[in-house]
MMTF fields as JSON, N, C-alpha, C and O atoms, coordinates in Angstrom:
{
  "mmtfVersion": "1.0.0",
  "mmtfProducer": "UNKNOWN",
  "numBonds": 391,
  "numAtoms": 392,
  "numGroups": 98,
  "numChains": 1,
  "numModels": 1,
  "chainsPerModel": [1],
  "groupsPerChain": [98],
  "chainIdList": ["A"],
  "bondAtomList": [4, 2, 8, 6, 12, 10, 16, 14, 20, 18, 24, 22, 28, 26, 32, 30, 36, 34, 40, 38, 44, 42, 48, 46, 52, 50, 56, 54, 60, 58, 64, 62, 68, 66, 72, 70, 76, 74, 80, 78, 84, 82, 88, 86, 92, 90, 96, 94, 100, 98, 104, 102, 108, 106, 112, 110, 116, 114, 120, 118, 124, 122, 128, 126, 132, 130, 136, 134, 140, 138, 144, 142, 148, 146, 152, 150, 156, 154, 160, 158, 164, 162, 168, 166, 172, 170, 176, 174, 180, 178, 184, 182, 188, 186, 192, 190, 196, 194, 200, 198, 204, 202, 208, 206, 212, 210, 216, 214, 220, 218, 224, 222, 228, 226, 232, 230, 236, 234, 240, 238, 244, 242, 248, 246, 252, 250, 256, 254, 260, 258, 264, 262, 268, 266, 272, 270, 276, 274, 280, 278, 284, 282, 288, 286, 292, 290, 296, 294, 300, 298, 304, 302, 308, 306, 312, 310, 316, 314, 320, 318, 324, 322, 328, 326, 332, 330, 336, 334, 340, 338, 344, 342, 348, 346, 352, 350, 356, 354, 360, 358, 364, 362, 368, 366, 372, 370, 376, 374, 380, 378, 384, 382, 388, 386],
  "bondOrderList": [1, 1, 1, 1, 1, 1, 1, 1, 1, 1, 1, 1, 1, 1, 1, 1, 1, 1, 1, 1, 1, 1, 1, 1, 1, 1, 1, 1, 1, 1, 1, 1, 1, 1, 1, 1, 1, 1, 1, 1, 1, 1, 1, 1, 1, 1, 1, 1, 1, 1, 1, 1, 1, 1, 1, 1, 1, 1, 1, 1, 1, 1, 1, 1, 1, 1, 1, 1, 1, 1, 1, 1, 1, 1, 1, 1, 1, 1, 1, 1, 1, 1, 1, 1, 1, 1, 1, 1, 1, 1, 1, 1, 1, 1, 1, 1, 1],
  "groupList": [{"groupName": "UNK", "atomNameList": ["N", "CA", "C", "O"], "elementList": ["N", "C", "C", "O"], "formalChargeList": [0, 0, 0, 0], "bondAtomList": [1, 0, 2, 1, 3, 2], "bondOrderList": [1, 1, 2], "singleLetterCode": "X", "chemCompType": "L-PEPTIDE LINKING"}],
  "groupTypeList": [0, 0, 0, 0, 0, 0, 0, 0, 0, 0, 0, 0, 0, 0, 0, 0, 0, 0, 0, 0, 0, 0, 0, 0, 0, 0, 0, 0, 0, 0, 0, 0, 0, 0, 0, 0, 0, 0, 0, 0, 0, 0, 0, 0, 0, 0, 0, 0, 0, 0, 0, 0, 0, 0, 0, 0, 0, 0, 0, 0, 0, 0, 0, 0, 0, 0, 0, 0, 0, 0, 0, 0, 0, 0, 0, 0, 0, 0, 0, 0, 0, 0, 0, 0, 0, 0, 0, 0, 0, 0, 0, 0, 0, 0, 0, 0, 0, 0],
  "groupIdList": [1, 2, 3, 4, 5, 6, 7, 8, 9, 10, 11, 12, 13, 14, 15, 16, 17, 18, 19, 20, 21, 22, 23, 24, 25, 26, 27, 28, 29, 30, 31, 32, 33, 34, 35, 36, 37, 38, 39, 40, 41, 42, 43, 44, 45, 46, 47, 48, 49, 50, 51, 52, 53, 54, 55, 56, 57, 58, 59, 60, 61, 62, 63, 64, 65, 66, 67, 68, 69, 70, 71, 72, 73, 74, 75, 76, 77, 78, 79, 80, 81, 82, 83, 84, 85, 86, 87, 88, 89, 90, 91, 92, 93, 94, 95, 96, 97, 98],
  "secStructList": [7, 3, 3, 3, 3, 3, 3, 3, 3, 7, 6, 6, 7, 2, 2, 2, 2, 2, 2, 2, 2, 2, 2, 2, 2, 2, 2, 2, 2, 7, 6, 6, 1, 3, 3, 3, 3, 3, 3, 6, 6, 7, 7, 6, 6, 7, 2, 2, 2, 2, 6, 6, 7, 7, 1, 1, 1, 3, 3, 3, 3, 3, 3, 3, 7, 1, 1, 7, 7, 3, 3, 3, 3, 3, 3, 3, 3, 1, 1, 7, 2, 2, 2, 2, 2, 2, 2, 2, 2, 2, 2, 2, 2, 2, 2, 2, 2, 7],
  "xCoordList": [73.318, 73.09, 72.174, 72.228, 71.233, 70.202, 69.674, 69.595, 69.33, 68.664, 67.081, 66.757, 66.295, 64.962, 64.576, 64.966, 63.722, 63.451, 61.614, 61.102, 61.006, 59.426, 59.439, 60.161, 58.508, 58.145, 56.871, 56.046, 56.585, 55.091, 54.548, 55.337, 53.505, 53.208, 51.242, 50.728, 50.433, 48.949, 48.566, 49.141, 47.596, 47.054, 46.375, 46.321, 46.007, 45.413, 46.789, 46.731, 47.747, 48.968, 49.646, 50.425, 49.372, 50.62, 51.609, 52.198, 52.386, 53.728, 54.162, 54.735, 53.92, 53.716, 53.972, 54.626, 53.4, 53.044, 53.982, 54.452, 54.442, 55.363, 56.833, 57.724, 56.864, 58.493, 59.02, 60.214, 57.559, 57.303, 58.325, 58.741, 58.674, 59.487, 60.609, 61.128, 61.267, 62.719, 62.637, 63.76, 61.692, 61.402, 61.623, 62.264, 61.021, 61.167, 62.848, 63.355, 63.504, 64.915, 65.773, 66.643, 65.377, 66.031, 66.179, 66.923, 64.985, 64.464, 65.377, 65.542, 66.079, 66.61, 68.121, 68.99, 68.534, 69.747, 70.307, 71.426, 69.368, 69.847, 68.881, 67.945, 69.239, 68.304, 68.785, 68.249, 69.792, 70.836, 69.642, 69.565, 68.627, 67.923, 66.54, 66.07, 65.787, 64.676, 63.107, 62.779, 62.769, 61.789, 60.395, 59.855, 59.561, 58.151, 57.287, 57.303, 56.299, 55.834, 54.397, 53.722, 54.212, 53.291, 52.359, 52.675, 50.845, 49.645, 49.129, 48.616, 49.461, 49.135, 47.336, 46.92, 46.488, 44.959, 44.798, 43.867, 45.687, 45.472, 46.713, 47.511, 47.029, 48.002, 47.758, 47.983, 47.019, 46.3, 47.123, 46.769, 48.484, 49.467, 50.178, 51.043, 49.029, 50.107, 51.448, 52.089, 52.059, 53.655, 53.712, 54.579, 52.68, 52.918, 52.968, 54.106, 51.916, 52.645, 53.537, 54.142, 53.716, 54.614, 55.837, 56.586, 56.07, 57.429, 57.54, 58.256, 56.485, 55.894, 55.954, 56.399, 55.439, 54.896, 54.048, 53.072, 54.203, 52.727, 52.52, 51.386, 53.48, 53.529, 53.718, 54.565, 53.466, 53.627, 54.07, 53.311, 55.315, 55.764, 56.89, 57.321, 57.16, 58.439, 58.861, 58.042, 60.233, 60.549, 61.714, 62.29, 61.586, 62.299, 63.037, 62.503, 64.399, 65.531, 65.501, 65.422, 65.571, 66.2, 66.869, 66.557, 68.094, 69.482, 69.583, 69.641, 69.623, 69.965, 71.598, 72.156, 72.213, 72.87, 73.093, 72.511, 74.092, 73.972, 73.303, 73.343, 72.537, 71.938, 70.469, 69.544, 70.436, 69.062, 68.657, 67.552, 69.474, 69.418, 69.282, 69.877, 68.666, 68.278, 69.764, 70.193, 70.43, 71.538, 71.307, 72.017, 70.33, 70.376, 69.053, 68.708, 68.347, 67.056, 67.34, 67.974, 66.643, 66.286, 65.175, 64.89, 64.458, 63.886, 63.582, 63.706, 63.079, 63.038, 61.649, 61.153, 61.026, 59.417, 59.688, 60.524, 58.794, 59.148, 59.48, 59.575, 59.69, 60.041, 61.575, 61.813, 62.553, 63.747, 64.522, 64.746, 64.847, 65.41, 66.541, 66.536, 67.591, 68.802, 68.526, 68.913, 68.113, 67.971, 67.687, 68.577, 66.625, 66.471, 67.781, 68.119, 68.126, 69.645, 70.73, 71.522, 70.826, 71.716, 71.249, 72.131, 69.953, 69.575, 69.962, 70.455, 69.614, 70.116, 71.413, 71.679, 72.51, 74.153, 74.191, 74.786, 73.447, 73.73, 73.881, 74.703, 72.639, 72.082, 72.757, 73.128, 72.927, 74.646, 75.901, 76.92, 75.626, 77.465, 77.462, 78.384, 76.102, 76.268, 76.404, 77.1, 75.435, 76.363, 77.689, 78.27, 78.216, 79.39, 80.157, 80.82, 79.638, 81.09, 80.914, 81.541, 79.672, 79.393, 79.915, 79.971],
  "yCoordList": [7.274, 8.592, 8.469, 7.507, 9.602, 9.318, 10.826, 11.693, 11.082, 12.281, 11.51, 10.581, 12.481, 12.823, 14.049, 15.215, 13.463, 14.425, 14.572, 13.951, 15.566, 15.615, 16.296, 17.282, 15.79, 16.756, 16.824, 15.929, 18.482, 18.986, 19.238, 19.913, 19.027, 19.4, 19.426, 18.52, 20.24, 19.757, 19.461, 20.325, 18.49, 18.265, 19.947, 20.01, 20.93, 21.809, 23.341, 24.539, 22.473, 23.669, 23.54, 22.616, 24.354, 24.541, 24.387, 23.414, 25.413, 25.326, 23.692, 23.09, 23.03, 21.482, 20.252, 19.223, 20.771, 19.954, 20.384, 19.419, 21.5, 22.019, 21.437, 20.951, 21.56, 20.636, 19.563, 19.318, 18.462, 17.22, 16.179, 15.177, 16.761, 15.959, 15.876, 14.785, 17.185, 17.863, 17.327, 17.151, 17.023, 16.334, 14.747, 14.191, 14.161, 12.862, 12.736, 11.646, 13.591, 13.793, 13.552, 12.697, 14.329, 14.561, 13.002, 12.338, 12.927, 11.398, 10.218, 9.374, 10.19, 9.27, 10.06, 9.232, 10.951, 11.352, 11.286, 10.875, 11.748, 11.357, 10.121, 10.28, 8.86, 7.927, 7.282, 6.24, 7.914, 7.723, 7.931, 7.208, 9.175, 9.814, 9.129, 8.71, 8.87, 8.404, 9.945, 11.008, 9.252, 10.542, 10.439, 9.467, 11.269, 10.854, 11.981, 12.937, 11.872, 12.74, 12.805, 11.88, 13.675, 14.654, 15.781, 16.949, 14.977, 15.798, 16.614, 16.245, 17.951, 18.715, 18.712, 19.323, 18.163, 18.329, 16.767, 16.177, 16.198, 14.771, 14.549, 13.787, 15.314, 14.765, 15.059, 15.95, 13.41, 13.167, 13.582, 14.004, 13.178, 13.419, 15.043, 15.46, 15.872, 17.076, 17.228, 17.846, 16.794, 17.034, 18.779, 19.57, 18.996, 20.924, 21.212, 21.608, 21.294, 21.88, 21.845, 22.793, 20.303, 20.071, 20.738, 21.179, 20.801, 21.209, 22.498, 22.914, 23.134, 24.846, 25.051, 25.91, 24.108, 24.056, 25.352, 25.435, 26.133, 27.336, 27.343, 27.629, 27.064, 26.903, 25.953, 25.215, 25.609, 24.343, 25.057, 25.795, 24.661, 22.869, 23.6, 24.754, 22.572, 22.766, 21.512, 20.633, 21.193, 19.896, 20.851, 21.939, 19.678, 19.882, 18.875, 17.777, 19.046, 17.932, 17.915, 18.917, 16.707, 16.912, 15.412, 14.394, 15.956, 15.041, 14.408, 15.37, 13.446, 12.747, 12.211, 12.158, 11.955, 11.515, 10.289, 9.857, 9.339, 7.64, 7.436, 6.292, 8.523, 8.086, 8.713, 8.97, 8.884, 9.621, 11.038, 11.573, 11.375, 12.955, 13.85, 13.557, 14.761, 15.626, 16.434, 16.809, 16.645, 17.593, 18.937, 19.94, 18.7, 19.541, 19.261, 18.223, 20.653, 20.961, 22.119, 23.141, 21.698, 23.027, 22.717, 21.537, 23.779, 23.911, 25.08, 26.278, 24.474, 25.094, 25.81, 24.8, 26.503, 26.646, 27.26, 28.092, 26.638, 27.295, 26.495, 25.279, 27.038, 26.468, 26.541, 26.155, 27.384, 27.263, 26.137, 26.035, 25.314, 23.593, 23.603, 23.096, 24.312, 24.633, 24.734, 23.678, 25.338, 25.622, 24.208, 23.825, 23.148, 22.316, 21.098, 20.106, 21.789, 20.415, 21.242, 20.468, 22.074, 23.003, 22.377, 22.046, 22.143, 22.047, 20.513, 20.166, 19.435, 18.027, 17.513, 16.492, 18.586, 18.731, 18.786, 17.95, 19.984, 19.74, 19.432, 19.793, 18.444, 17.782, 16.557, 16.017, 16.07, 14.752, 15.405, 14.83, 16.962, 16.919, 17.101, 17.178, 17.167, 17.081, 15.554, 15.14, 15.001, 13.747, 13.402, 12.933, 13.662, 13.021, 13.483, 12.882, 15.067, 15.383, 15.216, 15.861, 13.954, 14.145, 12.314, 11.59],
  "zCoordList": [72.176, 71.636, 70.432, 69.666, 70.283, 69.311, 68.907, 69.778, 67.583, 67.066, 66.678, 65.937, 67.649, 66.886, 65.77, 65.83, 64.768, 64.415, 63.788, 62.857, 64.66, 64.349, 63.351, 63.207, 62.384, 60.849, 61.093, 60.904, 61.755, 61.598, 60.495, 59.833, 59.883, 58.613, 58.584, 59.24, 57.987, 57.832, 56.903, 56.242, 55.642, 54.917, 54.043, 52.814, 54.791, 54.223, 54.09, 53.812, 54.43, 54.114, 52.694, 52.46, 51.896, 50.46, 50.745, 50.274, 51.803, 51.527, 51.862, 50.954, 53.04, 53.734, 52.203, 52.036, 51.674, 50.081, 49.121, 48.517, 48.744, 48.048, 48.669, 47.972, 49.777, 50.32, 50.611, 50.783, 50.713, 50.659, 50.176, 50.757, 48.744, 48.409, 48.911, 49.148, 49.201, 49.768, 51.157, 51.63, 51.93, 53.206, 53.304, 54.196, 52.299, 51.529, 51.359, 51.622, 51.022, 50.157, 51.867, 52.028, 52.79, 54.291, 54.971, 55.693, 54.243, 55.204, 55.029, 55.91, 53.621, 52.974, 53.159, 52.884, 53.411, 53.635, 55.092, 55.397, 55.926, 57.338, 57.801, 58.584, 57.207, 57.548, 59.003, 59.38, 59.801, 60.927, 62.109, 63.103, 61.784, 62.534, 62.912, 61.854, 63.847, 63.843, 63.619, 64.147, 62.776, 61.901, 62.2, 61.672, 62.995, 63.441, 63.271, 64.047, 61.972, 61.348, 61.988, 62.439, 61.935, 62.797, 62.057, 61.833, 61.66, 61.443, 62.669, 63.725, 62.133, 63.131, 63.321, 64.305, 62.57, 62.812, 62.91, 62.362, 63.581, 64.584, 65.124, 64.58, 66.445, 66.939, 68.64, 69.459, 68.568, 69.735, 71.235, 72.335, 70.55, 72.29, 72.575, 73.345, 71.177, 71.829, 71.57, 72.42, 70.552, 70.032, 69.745, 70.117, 69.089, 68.595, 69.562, 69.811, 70.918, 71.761, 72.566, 73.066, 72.802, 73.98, 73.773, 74.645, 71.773, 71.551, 70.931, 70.02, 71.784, 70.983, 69.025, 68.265, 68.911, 67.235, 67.039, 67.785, 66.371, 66.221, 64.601, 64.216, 63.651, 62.163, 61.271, 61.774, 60.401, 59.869, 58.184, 57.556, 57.755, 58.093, 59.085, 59.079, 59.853, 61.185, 61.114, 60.847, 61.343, 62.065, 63.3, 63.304, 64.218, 65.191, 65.544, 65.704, 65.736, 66.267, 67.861, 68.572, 68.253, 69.597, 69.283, 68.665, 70.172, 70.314, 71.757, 72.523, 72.352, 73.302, 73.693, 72.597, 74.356, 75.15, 74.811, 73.816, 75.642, 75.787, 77.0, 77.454, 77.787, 79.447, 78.929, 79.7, 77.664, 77.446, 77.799, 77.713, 78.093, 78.424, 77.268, 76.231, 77.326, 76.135, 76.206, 77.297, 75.09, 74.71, 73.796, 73.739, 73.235, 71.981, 71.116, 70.551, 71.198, 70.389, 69.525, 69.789, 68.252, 67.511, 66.557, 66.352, 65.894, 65.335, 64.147, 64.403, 62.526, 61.65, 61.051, 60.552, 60.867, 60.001, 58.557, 58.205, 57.898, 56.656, 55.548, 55.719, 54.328, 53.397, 52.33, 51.185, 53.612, 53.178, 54.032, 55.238, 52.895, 52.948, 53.932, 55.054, 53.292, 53.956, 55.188, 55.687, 55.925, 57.411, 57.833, 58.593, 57.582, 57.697, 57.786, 58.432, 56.879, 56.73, 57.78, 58.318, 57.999, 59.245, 60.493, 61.285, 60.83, 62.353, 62.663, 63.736, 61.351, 61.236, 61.466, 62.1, 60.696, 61.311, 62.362, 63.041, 62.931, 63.82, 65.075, 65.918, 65.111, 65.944, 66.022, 67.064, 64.695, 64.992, 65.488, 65.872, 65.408, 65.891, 67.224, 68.036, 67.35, 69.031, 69.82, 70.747, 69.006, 69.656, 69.689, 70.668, 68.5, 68.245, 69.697, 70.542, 69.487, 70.646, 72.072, 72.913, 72.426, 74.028, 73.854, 74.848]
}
């Protein structure tokens, strides 16, 4: 069982830069999670869309299984933190309970 989590963000976004640190802060709090950050004006394989990105900053969780099966996605935009640390809960509590 495993949580992803993509942090969309662009070089030419304020808000992206203003939460940086508080993103930095996530990173080191759920360090349980594997974290794969994502320039949206180079992201050669298509992550914004594959995982319907349209705003930045976003991160998106997705939670897996022990057979690798996807269990549980969500996603945040914006620059209220909290929501961010809500979608991270609870994307571990979904593992826990499968």
């Amino acid at each position: 069982m495993s949580v992803e989590a993509y942090h969309f963000w662009s070089p030419t976004c304020g808000p992206c830069k203003v939460i940086k640190p508080s993103v930095e802060d996530l990173k080191e709090e759920f360090a349980q999670v594997k974290w794969i950050t994502v320039n949206t004006h180079d992201d050669p394989h298509g992550l914004a869309q594959k995982l319907g990105v349209k705003l930045v900053p976003t991160i998106v969780v997705v939670a897996y299984n022990s057979d690798g099966a996807q269990i549980h996605t969500d996603k945040h935009s914006g620059t209220a933190m909290v929501h961010y640390y809500r979608i991270l809960r609870n994307a571990l509590r979904s593992i826990s309970s499968h």
